[in-house]
Phi, psi and omega in degrees: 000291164286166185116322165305018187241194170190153179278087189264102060154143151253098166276142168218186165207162192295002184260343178292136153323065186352290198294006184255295202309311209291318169313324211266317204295309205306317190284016197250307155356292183241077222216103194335320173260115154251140177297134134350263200232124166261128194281136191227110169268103163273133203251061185116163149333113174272136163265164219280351174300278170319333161282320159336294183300315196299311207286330156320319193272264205302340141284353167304304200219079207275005157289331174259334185272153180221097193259120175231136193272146189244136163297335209229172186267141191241006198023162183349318189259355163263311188298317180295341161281333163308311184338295198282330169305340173271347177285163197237010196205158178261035160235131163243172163218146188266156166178143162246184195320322223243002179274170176204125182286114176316159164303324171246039181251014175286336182302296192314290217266342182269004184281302176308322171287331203272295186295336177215108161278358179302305200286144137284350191214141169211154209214185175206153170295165220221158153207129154305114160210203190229341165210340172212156187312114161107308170352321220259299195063071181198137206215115173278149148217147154242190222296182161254310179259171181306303185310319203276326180311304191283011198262352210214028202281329192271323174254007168189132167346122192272356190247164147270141191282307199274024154277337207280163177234070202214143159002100179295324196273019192240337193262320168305322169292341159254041143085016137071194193285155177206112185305354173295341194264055202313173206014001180244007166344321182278304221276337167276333148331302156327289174287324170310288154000298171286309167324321174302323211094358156333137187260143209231164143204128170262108139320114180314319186295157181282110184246341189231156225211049166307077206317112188237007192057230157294349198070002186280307206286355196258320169280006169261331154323299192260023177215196174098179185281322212304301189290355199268302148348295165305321193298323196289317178317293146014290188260358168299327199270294161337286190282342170296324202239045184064015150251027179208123182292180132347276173329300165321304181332287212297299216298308172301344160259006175268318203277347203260300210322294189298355171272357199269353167252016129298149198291147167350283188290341168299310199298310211299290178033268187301288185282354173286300194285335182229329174276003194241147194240000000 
């Protein structure tokens, strides 16, 4: 029943933590189910910490890693569209460096894919923390079934992404990641993903550890002209390939904009007290 997947990609770069991958690796490892193969994309010139850490793992365990080097930084969404070309199995999971995977949760979702062949993308629920697993006791959780995921699609992302779990031959028919789309890679994913007609499910359970530190450097990330600036592309791009009307546009810049230009500790607030369980 199980053994056909693989852990498609840890993208990383020279600004990733030694001490985050190697935690990220241990758990993809040690893991009721461990993947056939894990794809490690170096995205640019590594500093020797980080080849250390690499060189560890693929002498451990040198049948599962599988490292493919980028010369130059290609950012997020090219390298993991490189990525998938190098994968060798159709089910991947996403995860990223600095996250750490429960024990069951690669079993949990190819168990779930393998019993509804129906689903193409299956996600988990999240739990946040800032320097060790639980510190926080703070939880995304999202919707469950496909209706309720795509019911909230047009104003937030529907997954958390480096829960997910999916189809390779389901993410190459909606045209696999596109680097164009800086910070928003998942969240244009997605929508392309649904416009196929793709099929979504979030598993209720906490399956991923997500690393959010304070919460300040990830909302000063995500908020300012720089993002907003992206954000518009973004929403140019929704409606250039039909998912989103004029009316989404507007409704989505009355409702997002103005927060994105409050102060730092306001947003966390806001998303601590109300987006957070």
């Amino acid at each position: 029943m199980y053994g056909w997947f693989f852990l498609f990609y840890f993208r990383f770069y020279h600004k990733e933590k030694p001490e985050y991958l190697k935690l990220a690796l241990n758990s993809t490892v040690n893991q009721s189910l461990v993947p056939n193969e894990i794809v490690l994309i170096k995205d640019g010139k590594l500093g020797d910490e980080l080849e250390n850490v690499i060189n560890s793992f693929t002498k451990d365990f040198p049948k599962i890693f599988k490292v493919i080097e980028l010369p130059e930084n290609r950012g997020l969404g090219n390298a993991l569209s490189i990525g998938v070309s190098h994968c060798s199995f159709d089910v991947i999971a996403r995860m990223d460096t600095d996250d750490i995977a429960r024990f069951n949760r690669f079993e949990t979702q190819y168990k779930f894919l393998e019993e509804h062949p129906e689903i193409d993308v299956v996600g988990s629920n999240i739990e946040e923390f800032n320097n060790v697993p639980g510190d926080l006791k703070r939880f995304k959780i999202s919707p469950e079934n496909h209706e309720d995921l795509i019911s909230q699609i047009k104003l937030k992302s529907p997954f958390n992404h480096p829960s997910i779990m999916m189809r390779k031959s389901s993410l190459i028919k909606s045209g696999s990641y596109n680097g164009d789309i800086l910070l928003f890679e998942d969240y244009s994913l997605f929508l392309r993903m649904w416009m196929a007609g793709l099929k979504f499910y979030n598993i209720q359970d906490v399956l991923l550890d997500f690393r959010v530190g304070d919460g300040i450097a990830t909302i000063k990330r995500r908020s300012g002209k720089h993002y907003l600036e992206k954000e518009s592309k973004f929403l140019d791009y929704a409606k250039q390939i039909g998912a989103y009307s004029s009316w989404d546009v507007v409704k989505y810049k009355t409702l997002k904009f103005p927060i994105r230009l409050l102060p730092a500790p306001l947003v966390l607030f806001i998303y601590n007290k109300f987006l957070r369980k």
